[in-house]
PAPAGU-720576 format. One line per 3 residues: number of its first residue (from 1); their letters; for each residue x, y, z of N, C-alpha, C, O, CB. Coordinates in nm, 2 decimals, padded with zeros to 4 digits, always signed. Glycine has a CB too. Layout:
// PAPAGU-720576
NUM	A	X,Y,Z,X,Y,Z,X,Y,Z,X,Y,Z,X,Y,Z ~ ...;
// end
This chain:
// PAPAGU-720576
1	XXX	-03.83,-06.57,+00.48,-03.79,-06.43,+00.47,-03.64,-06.42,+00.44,-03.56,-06.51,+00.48,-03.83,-06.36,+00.61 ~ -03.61,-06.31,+00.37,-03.47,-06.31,+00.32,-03.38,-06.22,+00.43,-03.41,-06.12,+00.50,-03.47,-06.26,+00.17 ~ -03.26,-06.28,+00.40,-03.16,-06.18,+00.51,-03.16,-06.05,+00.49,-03.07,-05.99,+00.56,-03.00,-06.21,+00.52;
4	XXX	-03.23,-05.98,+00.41,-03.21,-05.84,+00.37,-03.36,-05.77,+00.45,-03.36,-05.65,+00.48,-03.18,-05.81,+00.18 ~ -03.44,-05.82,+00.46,-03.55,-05.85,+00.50,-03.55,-05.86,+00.64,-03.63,-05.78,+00.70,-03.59,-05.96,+00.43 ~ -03.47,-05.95,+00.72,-03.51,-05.92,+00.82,-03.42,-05.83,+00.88,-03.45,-05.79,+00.99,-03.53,-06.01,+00.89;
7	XXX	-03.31,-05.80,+00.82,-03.21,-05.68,+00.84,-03.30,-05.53,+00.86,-03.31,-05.44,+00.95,-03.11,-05.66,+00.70 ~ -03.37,-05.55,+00.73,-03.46,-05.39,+00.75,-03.59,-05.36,+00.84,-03.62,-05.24,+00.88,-03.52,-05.35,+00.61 ~ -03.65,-05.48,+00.88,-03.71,-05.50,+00.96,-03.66,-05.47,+01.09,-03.74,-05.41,+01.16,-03.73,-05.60,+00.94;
10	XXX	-03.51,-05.51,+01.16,-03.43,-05.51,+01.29,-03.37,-05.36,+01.33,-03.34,-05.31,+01.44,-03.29,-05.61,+01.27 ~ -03.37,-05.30,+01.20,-03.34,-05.14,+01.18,-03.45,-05.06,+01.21,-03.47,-04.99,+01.31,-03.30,-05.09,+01.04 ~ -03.53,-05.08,+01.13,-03.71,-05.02,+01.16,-03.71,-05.04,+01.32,-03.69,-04.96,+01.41,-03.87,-05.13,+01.06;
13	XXX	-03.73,-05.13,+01.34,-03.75,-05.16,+01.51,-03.66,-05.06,+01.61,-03.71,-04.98,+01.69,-03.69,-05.32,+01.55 ~ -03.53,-05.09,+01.59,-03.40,-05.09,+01.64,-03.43,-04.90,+01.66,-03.42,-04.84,+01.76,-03.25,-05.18,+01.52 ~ -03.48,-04.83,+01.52,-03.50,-04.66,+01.53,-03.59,-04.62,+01.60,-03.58,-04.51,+01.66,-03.52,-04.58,+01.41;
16	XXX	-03.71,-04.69,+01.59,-03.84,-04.69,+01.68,-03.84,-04.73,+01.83,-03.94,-04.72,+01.90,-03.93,-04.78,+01.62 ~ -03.73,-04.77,+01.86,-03.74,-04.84,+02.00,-03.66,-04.70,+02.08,-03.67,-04.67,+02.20,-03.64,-05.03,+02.02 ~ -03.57,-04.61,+01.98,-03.46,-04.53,+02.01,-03.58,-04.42,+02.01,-03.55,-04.33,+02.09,-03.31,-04.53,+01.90;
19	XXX	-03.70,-04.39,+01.94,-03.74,-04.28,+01.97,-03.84,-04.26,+02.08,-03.86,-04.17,+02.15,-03.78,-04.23,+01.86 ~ -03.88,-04.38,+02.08,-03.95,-04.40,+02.21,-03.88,-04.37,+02.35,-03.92,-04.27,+02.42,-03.99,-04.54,+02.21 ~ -03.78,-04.44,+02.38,-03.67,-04.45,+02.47,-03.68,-04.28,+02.46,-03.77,-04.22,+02.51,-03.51,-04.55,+02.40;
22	XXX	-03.59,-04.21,+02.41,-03.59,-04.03,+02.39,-03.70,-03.99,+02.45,-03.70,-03.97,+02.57,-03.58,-03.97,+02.24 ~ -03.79,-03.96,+02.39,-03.91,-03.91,+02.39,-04.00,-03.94,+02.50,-04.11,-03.89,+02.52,-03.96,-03.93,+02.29 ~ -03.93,-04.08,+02.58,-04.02,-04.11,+02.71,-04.17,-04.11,+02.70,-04.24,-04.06,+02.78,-03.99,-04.01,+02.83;
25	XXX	-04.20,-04.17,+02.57,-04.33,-04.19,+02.52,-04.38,-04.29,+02.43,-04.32,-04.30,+02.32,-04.35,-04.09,+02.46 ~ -04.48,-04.36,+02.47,-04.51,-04.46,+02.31,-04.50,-04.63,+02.39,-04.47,-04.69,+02.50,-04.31,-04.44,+02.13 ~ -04.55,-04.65,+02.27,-04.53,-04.84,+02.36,-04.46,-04.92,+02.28,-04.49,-04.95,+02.16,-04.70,-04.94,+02.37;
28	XXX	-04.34,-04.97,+02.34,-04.26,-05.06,+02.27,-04.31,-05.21,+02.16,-04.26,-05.26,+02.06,-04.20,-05.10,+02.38 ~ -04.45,-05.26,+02.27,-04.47,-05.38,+02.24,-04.55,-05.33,+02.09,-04.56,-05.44,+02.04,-04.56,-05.46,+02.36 ~ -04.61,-05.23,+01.99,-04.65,-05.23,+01.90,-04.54,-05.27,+01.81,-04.55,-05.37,+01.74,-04.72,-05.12,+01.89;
31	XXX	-04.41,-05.18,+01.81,-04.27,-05.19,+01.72,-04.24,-05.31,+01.71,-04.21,-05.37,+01.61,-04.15,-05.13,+01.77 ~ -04.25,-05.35,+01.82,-04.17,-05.47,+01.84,-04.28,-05.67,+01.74,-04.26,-05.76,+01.66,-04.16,-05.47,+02.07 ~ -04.39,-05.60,+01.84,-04.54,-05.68,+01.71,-04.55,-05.67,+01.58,-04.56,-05.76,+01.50,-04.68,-05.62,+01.72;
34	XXX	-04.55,-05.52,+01.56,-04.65,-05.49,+01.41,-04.51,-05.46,+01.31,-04.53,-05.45,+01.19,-04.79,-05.32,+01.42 ~ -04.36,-05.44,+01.37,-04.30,-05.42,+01.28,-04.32,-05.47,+01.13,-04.35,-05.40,+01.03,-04.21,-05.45,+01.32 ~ -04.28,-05.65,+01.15,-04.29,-05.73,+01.03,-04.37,-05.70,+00.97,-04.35,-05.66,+00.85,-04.32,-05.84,+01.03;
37	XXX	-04.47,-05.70,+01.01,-04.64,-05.64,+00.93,-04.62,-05.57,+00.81,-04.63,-05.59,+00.69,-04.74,-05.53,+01.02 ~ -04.60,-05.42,+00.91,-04.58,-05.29,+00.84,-04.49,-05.33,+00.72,-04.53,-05.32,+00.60,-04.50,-05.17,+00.95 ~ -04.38,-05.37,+00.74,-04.27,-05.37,+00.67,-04.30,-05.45,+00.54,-04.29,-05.38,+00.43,-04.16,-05.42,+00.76;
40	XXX	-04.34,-05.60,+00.53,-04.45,-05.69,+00.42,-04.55,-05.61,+00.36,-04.58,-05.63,+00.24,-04.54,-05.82,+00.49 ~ -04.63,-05.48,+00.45,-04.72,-05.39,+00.37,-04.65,-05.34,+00.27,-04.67,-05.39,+00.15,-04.78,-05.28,+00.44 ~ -04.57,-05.24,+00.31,-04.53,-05.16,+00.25,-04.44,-05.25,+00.13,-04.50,-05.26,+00.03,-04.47,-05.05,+00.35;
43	XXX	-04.37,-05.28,+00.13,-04.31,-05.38,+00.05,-04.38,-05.42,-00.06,-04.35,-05.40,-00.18,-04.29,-05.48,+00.11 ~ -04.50,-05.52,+00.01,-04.51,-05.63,-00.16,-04.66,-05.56,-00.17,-04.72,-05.58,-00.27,-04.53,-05.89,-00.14 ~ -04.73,-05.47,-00.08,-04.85,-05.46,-00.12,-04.93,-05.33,-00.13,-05.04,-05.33,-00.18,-04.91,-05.54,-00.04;
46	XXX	-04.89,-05.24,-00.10,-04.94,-05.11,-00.08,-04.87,-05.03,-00.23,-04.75,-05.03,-00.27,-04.90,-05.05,+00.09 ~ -04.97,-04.96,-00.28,-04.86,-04.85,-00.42,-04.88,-04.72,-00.39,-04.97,-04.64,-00.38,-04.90,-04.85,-00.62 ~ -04.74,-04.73,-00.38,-04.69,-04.59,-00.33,-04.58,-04.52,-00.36,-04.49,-04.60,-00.38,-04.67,-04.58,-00.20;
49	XXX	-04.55,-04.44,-00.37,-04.39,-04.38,-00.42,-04.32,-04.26,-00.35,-04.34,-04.14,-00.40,-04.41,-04.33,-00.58 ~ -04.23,-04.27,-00.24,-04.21,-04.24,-00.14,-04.15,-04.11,-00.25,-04.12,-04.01,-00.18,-04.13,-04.33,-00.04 ~ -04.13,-04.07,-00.38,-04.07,-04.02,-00.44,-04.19,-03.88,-00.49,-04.14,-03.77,-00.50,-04.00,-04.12,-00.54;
52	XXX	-04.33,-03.91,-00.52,-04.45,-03.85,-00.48,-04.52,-03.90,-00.39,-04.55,-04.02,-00.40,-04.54,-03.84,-00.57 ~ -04.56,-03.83,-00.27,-04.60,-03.86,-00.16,-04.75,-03.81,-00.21,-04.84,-03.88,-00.17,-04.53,-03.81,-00.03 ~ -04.80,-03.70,-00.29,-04.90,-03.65,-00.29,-05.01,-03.72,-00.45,-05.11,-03.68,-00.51,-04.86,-03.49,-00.28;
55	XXX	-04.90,-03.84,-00.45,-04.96,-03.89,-00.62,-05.09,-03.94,-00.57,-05.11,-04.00,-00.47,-04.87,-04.04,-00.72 ~ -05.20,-03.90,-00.68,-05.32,-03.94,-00.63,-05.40,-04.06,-00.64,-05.50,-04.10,-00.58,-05.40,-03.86,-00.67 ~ -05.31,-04.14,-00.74,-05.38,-04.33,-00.71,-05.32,-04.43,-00.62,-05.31,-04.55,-00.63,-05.36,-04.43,-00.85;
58	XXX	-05.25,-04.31,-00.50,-05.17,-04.38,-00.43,-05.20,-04.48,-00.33,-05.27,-04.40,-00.26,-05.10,-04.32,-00.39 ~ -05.21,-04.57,-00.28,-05.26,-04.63,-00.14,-05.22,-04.56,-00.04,-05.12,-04.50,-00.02,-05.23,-04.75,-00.10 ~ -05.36,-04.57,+00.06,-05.31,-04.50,+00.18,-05.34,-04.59,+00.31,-05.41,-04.69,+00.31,-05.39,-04.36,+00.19;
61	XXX	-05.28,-04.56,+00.40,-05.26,-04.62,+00.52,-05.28,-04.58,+00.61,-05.18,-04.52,+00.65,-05.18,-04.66,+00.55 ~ -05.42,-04.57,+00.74,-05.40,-04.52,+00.84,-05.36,-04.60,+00.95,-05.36,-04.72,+00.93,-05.50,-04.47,+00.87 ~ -05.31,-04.56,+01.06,-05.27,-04.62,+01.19,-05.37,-04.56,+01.31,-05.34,-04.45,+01.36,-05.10,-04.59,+01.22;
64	XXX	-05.46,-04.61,+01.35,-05.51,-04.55,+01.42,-05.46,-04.55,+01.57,-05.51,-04.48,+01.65,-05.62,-04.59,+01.40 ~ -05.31,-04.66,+01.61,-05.27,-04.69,+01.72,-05.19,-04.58,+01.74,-05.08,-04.61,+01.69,-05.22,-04.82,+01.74 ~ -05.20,-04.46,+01.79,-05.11,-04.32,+01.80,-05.02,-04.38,+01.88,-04.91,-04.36,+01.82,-05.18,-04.18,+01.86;
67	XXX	-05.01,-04.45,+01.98,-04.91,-04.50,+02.02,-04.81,-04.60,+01.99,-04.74,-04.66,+02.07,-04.93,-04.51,+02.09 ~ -04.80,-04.62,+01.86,-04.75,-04.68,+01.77,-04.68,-04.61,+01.66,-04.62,-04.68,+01.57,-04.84,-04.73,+01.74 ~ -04.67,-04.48,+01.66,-04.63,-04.42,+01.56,-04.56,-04.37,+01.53,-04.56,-04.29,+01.43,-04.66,-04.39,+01.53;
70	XXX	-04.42,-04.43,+01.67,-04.31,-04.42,+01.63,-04.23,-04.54,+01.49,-04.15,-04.54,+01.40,-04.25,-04.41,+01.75 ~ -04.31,-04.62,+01.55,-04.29,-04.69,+01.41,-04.30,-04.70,+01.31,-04.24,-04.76,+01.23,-04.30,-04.76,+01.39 ~ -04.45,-04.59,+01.28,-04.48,-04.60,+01.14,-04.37,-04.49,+01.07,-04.32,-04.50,+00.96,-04.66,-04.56,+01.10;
73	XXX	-04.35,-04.40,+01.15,-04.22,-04.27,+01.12,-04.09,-04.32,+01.09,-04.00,-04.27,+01.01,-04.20,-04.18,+01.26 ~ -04.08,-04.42,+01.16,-03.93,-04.53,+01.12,-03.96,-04.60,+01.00,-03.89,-04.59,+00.90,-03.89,-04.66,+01.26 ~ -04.07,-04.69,+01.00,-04.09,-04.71,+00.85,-04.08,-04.61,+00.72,-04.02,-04.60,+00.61,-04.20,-04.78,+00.85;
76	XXX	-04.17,-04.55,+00.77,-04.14,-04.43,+00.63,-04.04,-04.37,+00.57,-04.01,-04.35,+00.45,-04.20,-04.32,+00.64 ~ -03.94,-04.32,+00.74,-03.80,-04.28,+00.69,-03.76,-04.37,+00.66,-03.67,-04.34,+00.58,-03.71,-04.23,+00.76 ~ -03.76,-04.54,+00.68,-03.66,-04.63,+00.57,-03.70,-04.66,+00.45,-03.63,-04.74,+00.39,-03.63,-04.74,+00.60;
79	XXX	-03.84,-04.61,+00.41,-03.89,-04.68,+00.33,-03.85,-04.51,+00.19,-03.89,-04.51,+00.07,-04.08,-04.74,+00.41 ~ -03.79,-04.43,+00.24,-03.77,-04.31,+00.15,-03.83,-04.21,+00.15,-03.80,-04.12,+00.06,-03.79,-04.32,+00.04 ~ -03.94,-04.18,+00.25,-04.04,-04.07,+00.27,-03.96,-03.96,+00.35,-03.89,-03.98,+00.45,-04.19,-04.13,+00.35;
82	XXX	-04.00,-03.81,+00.29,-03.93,-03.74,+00.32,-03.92,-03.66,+00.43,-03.94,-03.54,+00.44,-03.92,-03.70,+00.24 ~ -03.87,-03.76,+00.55,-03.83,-03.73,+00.68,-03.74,-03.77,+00.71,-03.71,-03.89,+00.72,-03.90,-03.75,+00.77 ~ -03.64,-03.61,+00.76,-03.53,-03.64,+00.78,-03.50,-03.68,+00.95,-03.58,-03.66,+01.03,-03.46,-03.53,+00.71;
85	XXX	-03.39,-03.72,+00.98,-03.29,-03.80,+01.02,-03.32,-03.68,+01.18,-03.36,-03.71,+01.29,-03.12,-03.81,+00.89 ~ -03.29,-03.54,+01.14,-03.31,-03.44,+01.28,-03.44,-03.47,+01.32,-03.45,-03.51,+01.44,-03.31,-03.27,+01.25 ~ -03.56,-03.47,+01.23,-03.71,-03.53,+01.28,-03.73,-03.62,+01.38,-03.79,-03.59,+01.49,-03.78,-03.59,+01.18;
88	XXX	-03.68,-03.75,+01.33,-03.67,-03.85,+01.41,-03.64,-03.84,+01.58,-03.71,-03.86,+01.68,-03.59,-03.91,+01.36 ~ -03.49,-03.79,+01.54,-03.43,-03.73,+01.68,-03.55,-03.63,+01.77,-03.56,-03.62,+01.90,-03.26,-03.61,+01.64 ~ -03.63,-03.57,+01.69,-03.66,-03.47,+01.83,-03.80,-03.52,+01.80,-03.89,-03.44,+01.78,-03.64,-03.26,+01.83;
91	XXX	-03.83,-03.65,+01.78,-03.97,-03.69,+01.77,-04.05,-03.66,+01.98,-04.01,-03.68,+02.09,-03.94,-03.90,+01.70 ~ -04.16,-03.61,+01.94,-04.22,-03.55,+02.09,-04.12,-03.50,+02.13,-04.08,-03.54,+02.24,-04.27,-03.65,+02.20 ~ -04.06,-03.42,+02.08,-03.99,-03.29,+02.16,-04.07,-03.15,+02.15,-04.15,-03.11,+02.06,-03.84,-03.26,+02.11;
94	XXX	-04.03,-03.08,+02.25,-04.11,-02.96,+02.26,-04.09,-02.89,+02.06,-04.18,-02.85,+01.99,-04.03,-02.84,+02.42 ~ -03.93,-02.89,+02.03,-03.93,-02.84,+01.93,-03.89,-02.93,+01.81,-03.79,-02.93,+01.73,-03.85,-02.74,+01.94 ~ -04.01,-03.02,+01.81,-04.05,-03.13,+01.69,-04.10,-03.00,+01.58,-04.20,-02.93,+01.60,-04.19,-03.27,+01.75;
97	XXX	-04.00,-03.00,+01.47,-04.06,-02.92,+01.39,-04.16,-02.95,+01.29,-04.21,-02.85,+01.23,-03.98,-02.88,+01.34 ~ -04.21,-03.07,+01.26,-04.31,-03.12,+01.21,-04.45,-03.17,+01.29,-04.56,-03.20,+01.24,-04.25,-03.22,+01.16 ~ -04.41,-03.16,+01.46,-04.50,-03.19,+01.55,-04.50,-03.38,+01.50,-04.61,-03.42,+01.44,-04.65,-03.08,+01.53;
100	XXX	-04.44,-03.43,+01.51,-04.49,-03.59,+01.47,-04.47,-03.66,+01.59,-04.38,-03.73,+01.65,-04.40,-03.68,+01.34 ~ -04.66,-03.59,+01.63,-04.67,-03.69,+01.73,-04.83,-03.70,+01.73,-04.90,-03.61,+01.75,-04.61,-03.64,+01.89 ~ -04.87,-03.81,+01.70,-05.06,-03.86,+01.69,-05.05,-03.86,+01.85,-05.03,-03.75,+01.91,-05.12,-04.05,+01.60;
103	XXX	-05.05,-03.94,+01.90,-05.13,-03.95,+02.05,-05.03,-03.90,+02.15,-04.93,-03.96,+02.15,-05.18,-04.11,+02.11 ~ -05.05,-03.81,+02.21,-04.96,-03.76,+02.31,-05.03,-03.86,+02.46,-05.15,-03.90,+02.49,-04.97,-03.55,+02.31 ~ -04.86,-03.89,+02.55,-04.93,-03.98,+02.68,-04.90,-03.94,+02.72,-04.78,-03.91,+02.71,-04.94,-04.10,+02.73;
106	XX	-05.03,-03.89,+02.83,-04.97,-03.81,+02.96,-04.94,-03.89,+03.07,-04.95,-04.01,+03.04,-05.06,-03.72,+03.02 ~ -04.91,-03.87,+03.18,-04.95,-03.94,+03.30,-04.78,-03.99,+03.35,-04.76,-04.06,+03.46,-05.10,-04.09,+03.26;
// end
């Protein structure tokens, strides 16, 4: 793996571990697991163009681990998809203006 590679990888993590942490919600150990993964998907194997999100021969990707999805949100914002930087910050907040939150944990 190349040093730029696991740089973006340590970032993806590193924003995902920060929204969790905030939001007092989510499970660390997915970010921390499935980062690499995600990151090799999106990279060498999935076609997609963060530039049309709505292009229709595009690959798609579900995550069904809702508690996981602060990371897929960290990947996308590094990967160029258009979520900005305030989103992140109020990820599971009452005034998440996108609402980006799949599985809400109660308890």
């Amino acid at each position: 793996m190349k040093k730029q590679d696991i740089k973006a990888i340590s970032s993806i993590k590193v924003l995902a571990l920060d929204m969790i942490d905030k939001a007092g919600s989510g499970h660390p150990g997915i970010v921390l697991g499935a980062a690499p993964i995600l990151y090799a998907l999106y990279k060498d194997h999935l076609n997609v163009l963060p530039s049309k999100p709505n292009w229709f021969n595009r690959d798609r990707f579900v995550m069904s681990a809702g508690h996981g999805s602060a990371l897929l949100y960290s990947l996308l914002y590094h990967a160029g998809f258009e979520i900005e930087m305030e989103e992140i910050k109020n990820f599971r907040q009452q005034y998440d203006r996108r609402n980006l939150q799949l599985h809400r944990q109660e308890g």
